[in-house]
C-alpha positions as a Markdown table, in Angstrom:
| # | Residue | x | y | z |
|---|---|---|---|---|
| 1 | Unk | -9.4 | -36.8 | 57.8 |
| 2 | Unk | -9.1 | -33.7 | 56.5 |
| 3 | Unk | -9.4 | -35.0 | 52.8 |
| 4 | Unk | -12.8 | -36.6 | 53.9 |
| 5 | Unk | -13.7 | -33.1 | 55.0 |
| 6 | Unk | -12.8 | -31.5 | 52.1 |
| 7 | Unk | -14.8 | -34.1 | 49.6 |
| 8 | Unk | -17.6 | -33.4 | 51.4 |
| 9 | Unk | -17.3 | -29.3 | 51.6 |
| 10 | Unk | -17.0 | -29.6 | 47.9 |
| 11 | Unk | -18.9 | -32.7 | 46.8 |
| 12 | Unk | -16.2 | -34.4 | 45.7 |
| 13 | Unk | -15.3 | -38.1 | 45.7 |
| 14 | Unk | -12.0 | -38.9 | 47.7 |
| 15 | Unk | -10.5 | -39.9 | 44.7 |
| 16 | Unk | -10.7 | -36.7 | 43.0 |
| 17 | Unk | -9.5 | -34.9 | 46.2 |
| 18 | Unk | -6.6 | -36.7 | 45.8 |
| 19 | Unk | -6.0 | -36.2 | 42.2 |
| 20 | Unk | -5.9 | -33.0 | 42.9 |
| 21 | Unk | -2.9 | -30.6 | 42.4 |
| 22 | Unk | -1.0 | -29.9 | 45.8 |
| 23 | Unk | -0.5 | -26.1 | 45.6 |
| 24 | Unk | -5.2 | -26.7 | 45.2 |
| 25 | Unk | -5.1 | -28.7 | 48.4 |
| 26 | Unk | -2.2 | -27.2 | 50.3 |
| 27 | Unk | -4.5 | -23.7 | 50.1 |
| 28 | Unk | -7.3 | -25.7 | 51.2 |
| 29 | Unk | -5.4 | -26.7 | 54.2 |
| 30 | Unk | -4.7 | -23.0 | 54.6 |
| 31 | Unk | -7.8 | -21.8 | 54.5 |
| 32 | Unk | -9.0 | -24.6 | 57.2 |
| 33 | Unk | -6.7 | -23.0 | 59.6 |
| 34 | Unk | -7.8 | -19.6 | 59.4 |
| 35 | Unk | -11.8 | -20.3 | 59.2 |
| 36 | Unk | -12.5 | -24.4 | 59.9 |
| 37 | Unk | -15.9 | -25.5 | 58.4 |
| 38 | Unk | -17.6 | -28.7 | 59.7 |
| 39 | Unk | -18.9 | -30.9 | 62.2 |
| 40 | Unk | -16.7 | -29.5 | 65.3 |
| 41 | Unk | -16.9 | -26.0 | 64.7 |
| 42 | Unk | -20.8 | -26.2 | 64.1 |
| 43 | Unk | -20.6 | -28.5 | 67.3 |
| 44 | Unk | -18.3 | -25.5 | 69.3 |
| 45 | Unk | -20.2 | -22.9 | 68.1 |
| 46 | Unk | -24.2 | -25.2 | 69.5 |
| 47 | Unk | -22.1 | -25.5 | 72.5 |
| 48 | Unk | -21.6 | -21.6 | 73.0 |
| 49 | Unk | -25.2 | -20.9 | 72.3 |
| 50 | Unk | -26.3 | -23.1 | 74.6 |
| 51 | Unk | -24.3 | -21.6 | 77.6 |
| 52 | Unk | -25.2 | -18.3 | 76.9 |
| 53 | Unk | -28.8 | -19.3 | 77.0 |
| 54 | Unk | -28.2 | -21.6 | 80.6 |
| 55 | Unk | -25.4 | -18.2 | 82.0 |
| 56 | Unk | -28.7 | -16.3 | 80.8 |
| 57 | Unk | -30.4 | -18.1 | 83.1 |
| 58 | Unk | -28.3 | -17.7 | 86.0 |
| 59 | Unk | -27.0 | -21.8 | 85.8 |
| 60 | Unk | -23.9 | -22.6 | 84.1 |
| 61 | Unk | -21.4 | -20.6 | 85.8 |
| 62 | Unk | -18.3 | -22.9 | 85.8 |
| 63 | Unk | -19.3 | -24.3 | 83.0 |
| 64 | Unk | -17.4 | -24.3 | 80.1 |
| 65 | Unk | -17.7 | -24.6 | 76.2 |
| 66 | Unk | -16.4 | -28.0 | 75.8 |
| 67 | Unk | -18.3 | -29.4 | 78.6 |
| 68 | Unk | -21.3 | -29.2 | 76.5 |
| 69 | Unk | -20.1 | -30.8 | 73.6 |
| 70 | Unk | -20.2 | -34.1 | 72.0 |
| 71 | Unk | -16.5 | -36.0 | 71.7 |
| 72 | Unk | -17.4 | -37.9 | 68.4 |
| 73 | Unk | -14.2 | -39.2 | 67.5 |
| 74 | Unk | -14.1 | -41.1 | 71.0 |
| 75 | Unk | -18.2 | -42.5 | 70.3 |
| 76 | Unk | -16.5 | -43.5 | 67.1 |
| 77 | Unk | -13.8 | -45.0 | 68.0 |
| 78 | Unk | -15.7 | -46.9 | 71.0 |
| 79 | Unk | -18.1 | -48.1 | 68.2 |
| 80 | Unk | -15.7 | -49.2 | 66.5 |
| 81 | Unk | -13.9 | -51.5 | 69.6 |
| 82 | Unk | -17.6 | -53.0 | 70.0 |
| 83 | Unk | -17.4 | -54.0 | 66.8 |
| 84 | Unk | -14.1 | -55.3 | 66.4 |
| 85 | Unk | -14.7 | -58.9 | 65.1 |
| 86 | Unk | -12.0 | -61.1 | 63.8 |
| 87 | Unk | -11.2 | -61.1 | 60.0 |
| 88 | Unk | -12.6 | -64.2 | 58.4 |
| 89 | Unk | -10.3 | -66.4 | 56.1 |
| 90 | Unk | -11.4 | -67.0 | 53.1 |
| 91 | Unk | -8.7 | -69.6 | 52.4 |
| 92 | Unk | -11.1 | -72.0 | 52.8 |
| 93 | Unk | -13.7 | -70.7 | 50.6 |
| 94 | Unk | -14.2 | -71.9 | 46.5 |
| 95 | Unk | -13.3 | -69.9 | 44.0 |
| 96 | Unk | -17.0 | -69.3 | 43.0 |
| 97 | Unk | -17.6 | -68.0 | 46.8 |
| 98 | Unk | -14.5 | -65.3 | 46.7 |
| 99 | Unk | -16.0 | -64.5 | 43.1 |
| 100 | Unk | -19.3 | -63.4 | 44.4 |
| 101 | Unk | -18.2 | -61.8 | 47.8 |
| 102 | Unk | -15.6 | -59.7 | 45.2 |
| 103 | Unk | -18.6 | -58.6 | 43.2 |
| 104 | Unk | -21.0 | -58.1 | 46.6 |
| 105 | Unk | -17.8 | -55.8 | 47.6 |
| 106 | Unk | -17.7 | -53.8 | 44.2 |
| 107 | Unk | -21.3 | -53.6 | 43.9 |
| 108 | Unk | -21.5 | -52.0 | 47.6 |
| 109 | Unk | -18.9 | -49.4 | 46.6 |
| 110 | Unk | -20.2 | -48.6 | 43.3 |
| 111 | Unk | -17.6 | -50.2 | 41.0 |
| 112 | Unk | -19.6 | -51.5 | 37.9 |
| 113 | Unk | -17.8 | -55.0 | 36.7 |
């Protein structure tokens, strides 16, 4: 995951995160550690503003940090277990049907043919 994170701090496509030269990356990684960027520290640092303005307000005395925020992986992942359909089989398709569902794919991800 922490590739995808990285593409997206810097705009770069996946593949080109990992083209990149390891001693690049492996500083990246470094760098995480000592000041992490993204969607759960801008989710920890929501969730401590918003108990200093409930403590502020004489509620939220046991309440902690994490209590106030959002576990996304698990939504994620339970999104994903909703979703979980069986693979089809194409093994009884034509070759013109796996043909156009190959191109459907590559069109979707942006491969020109």
């Amino acid at each position: 995951m922490f590739d995808c994170r990285l593409g997206v701090t810097l705009g770069l496509p996946l593949s080109e995160v990992r083209a990149m030269p390891y001693p690049d990356y492996h500083r990246y990684e470094l760098f995480y550690m000592l000041e992490p960027w993204g969607f759960r520290n801008d989710e920890y640092r929501m969730a401590r503003q918003i108990l200093a303005i409930y403590q502020s307000q004489g509620a939220g005395k046991k309440t902690k940090v994490t209590d106030l925020m959002r576990d996304m992986e698990k939504q994620v992942i339970e999104q994903l277990e909703e979703q979980n359909q069986p693979h089809p089989d194409f093994s009884d398709l034509s070759d013109e049907e796996k043909a156009d569902i190959i191109a459907r794919v590559k069109r979707d991800f942006g491969v020109r043919a």
